[in-house]
Structures are given as C-alpha cells and as structure tokens.
C-alpha positions as CSV (number, residue, x, y, z in Angstrom):
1,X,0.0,0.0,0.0
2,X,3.0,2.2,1.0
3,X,4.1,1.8,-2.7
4,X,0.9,3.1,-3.9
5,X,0.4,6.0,-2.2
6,X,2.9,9.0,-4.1
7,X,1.6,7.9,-7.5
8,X,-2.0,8.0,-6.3
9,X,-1.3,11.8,-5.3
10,X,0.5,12.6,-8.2
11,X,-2.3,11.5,-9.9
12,X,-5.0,13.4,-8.2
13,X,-2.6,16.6,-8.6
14,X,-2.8,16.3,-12.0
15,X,-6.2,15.8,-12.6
16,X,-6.9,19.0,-10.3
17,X,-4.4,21.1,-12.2
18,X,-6.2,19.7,-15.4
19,X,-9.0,21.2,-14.1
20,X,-8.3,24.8,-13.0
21,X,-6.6,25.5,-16.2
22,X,-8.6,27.7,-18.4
23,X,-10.0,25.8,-21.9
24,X,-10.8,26.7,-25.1
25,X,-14.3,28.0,-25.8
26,X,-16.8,25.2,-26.4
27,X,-14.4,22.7,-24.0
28,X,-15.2,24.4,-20.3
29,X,-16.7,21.4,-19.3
30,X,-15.2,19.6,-16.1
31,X,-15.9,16.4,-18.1
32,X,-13.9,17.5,-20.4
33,X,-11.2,18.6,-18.8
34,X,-11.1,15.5,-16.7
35,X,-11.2,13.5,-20.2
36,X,-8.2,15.5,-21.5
37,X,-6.3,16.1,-17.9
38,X,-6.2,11.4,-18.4
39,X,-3.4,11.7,-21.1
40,X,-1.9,13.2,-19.2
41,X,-2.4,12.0,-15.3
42,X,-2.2,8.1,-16.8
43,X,1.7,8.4,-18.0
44,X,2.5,10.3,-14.8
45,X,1.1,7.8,-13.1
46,X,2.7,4.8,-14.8
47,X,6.3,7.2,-14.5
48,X,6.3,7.6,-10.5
49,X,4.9,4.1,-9.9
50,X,8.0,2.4,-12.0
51,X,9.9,5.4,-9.5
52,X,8.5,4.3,-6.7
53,X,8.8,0.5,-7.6
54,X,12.4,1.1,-8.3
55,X,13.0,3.3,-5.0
56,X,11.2,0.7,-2.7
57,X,13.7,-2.2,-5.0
58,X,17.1,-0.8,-4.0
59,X,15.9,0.1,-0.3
60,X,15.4,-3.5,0.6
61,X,18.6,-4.7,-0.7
62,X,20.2,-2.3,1.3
C-alpha cells in the first residue's frame, strides 16, 4: 500500500491542475477537462509508480 500512495497523489494533482486550467471555448466542461487532464495523469502515473517501484527495490537490498 505504502508503494501506492505517491503515484495515487500525483495523480489526483494532476487531474486537479487539469481542471483549473482555463480551456478553449466550447471545451469548459469539467468532463472535459477530466477526459483531457487522463493523457496526461495516466503516464504520470505509470512514471512515479515504476519510480517508486524502483526506489522501494534498491531500499530492501540495502
């Protein structure tokens, strides 16, 4: 679970910043913005879970 947590927040930190940003006209939508804010939340999510997989790796063979 410990392993989980940081990409879980970075997550959610993108998906709020992909919110509050302004939008073009016709795409204010929070749906919208939530739909768009996934390309990019998902590869941030995949990057600081291999991160954190490879953090939590070397600190138990140390």
């Amino acid at each position: 679970m410990r392993l989980m947590i940081p990409p879980l927040i970075a997550y959610i930190i993108v998906c709020v910043i992909a919110v509050f940003i302004p939008a073009s006209e016709g795409y204010h939508t929070i749906l919208w913005k939530l739909t768009i804010g996934q390309i990019y939340a998902l590869p941030t999510l995949l990057i600081v879970t291999l991160a954190s997989y490879y953090v939590n790796k070397r600190k138990s063979h140390c």
